[in-house]
C-alpha positions in Angstrom: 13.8 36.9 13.9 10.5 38.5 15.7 9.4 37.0 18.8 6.4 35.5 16.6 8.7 33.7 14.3 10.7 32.4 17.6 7.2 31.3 18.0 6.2 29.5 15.7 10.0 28.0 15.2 9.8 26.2 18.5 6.4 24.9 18.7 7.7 23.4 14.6 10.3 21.6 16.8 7.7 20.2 19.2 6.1 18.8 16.5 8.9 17.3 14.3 9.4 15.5 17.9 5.6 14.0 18.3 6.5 13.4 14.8 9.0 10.6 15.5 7.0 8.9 18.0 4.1 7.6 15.5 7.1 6.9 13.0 9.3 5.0 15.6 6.3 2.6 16.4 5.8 1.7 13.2 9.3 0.5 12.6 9.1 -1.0 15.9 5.9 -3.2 14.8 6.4 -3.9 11.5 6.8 -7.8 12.7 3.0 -8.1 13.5 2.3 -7.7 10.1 2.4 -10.9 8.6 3.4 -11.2 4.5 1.8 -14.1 2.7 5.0 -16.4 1.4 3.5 -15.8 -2.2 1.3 -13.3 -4.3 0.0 -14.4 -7.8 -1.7 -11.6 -9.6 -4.2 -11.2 -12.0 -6.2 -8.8 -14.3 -10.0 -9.2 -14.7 -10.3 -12.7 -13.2 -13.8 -14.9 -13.5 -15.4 -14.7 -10.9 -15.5 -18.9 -10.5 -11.8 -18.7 -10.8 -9.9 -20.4 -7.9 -6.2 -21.3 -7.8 -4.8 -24.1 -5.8 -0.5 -25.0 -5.7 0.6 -28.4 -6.0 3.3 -29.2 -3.6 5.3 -32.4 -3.4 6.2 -33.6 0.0 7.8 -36.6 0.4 6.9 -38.2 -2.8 3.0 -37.5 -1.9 1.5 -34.4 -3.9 -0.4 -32.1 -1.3 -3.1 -29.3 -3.0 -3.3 -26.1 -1.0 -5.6 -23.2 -2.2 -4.7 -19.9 -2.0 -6.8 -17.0 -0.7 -8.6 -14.9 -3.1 -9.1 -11.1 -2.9 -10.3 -8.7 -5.0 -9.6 -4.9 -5.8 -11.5 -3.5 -9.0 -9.5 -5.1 -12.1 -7.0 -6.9 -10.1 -7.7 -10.2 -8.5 -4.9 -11.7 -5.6 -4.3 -15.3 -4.9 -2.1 -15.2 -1.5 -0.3 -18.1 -0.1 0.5 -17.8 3.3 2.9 -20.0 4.9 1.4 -19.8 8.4 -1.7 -21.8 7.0 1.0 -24.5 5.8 2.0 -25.8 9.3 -0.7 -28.9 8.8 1.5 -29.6 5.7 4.2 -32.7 6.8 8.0 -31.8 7.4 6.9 -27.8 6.5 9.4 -25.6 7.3 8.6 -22.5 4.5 11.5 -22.1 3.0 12.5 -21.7 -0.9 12.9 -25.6 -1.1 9.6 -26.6 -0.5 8.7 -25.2 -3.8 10.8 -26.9 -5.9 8.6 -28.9 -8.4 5.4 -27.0 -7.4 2.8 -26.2 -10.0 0.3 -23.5 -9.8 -3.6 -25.2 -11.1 -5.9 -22.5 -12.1 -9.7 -24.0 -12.3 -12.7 -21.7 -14.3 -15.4 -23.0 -16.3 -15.0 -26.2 -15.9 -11.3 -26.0 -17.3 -7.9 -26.8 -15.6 -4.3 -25.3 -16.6 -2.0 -26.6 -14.6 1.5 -23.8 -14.4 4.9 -25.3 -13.1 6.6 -22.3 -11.4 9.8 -22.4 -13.5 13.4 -23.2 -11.8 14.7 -20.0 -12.9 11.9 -17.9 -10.4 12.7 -20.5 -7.6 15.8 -19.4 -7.7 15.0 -15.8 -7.0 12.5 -16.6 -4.3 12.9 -14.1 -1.2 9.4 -15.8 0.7 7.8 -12.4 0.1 7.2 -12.6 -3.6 4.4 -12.0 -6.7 3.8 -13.2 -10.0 1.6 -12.2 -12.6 -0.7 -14.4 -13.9 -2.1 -14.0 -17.7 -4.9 -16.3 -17.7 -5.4 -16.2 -21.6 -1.8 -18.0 -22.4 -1.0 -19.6 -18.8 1.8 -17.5 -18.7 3.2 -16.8 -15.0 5.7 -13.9 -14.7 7.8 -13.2 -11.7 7.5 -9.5 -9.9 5.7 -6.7 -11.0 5.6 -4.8 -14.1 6.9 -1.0 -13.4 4.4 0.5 -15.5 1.9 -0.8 -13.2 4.1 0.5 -10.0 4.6 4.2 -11.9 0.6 4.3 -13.3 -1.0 3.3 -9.4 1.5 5.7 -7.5 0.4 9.0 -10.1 -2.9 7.7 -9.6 -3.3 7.9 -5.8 -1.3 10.9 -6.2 -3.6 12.9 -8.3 -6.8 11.7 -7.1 -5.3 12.9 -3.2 -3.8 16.5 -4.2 -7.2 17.0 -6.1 -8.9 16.7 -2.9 -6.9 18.5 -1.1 -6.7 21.4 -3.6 -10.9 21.2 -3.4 -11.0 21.6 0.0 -8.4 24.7 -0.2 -11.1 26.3 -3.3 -13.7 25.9 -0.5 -11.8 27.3 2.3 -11.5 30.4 -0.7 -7.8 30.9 -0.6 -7.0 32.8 -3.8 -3.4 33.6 -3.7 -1.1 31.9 -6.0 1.2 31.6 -3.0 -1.8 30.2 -1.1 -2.1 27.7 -3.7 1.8 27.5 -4.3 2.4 26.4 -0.2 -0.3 24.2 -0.1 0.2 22.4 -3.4 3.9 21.7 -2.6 3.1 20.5 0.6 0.4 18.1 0.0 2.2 17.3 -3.1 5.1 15.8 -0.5 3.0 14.5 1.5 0.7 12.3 -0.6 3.9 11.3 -2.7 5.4 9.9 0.2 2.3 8.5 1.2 1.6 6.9 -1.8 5.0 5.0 -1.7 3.7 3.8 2.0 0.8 2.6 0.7 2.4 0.9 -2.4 5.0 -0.8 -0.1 2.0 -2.4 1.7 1.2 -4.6 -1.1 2.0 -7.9 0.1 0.7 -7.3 4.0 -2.7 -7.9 5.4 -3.8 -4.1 3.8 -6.6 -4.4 6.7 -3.9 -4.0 9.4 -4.2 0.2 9.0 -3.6 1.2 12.1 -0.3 1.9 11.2 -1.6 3.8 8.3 -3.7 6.0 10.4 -0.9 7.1 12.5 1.1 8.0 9.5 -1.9 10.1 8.2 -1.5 11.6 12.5 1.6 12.4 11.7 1.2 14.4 8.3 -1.2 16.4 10.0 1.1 17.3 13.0 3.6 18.9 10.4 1.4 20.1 8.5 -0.6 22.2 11.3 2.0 24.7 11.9 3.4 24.6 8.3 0.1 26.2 7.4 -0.6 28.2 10.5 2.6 29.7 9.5 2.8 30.2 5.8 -1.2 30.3 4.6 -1.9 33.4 6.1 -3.8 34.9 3.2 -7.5 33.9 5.5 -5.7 34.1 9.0 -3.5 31.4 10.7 -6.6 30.0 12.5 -7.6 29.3 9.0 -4.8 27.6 8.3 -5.4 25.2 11.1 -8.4 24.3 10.7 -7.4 23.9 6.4 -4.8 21.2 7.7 -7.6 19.4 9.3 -10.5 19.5 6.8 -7.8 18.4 3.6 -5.5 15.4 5.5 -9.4 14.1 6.9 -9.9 14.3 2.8 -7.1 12.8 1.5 -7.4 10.5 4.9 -10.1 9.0 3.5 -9.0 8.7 0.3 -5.9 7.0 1.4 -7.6 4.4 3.3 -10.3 3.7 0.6 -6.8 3.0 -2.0 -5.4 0.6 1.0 -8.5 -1.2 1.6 -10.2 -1.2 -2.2 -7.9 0.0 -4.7 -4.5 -2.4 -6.4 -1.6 -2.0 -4.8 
């Protein structure tokens, strides 16, 4: 190994160790990110829709609406059980929605949904359901289609970018191409999977987000100052930069606007 490679070997180790920092804080403060209790989902909701859960407590039925927010075709109805404290005797766990009934109200309608015994059952406080508003049916979890179709579309739409700012930064090689398609490639993947495992925080909390994005960056830096050497290692650099503030973007703009 030449003295340059010995190089560029140690200062890779420096940065696998800033690495962990960003990556130890985020375990560390994952409890400030509070999960709503429940998560009903639906497709192309009215824009007058509004849903409200029935709860019984103590023989008295209490109404509590649920907090609307909307992503393109998806619409999210989240129950939080911090908002729940005014409720009497609330103590948030799976028993408190035994006998509860989900009301959807548009156009002047009303459909009343029990949430069926068998879901209580698998309640884990940190749950969704899909809601069909054309037959009132209410399914528990997520469909994996939808999970596999979001995760290859954040994928694609991010390596794009990243390629595009590679064809600007004219890098012709196919091993050019090769080291930089792999590595974003592992990159947005596993950033993808971050961002679909936020589903059911508050997605505005991204500071976490951003140091993850940090953190891409400082392995990719000397990756590419190492291996796309086809323009110069400075190059490289300053490639790392311009395509993770890309795909940066991009990443925030799927965690703030896009389904989860």
């Amino acid at each position: 190994m030449t003295r340059i490679q010995k190089r560029r070997v140690a200062l890779l180790l420096v940065f696998l160790m800033i690495l962990a920092m960003p990556v130890s804080a985020e375990a560390s403060g994952r409890g400030v990110y509070y999960r709503p209790s429940l998560t009903f989902i639906t497709r192309n909701a009215p824009e007058d829709l509004l849903l409200h859960m029935e709860l019984n407590r103590g023989g008295e039925t209490v109404s509590v609406y649920l907090y609307r927010e909307d992503r393109l075709w998806e619409s999210y109805f989240r129950f939080y059980h911090q908002t729940a404290h005014n409720l009497p005797d609330w103590h948030g766990s799976r028993a408190e929605f035994r006998d509860a009934v989900l009301v959807a109200e548009t156009g002047g309608r009303e459909t009343r949904i029990p949430l069926p015994e068998e879901m209580q059952k698998k309640l884990t406080m940190n749950d969704f359901f899909m809601l069909d508003l054309s037959d009132g049916s209410l399914r528990f979890g997520l469909p994996m289609g939808r999970a596999v179709l979001l995760f290859f579309l954040r994928l694609v739409l991010t390596l794009t970018a990243a390629l595009l700012v590679l064809r600007f930064f004219q890098y012709r090689w196919r091993r050019s191409w090769a080291v930089a398609g792999i590595a974003h490639l592992i990159s947005q993947g596993a950033l993808s999977l971050f961002v679909a495992n936020w589903v059911n925080y508050n997605p505005k909390m991204i500071a976490v987000h951003f140091m993850v994005m940090l953190a891409v960056l400082i392995v990719q830096i000397p990756v590419f100052w190492w291996l796309l050497d086809e323009n110069g290692s400075e190059t490289g650099v300053r490639y790392a930069f311009w395509s993770n503030l890309a795909t940066g973007v991009l990443n925030s703009v799927f965690l703030i606007h896009f389904p989860l």
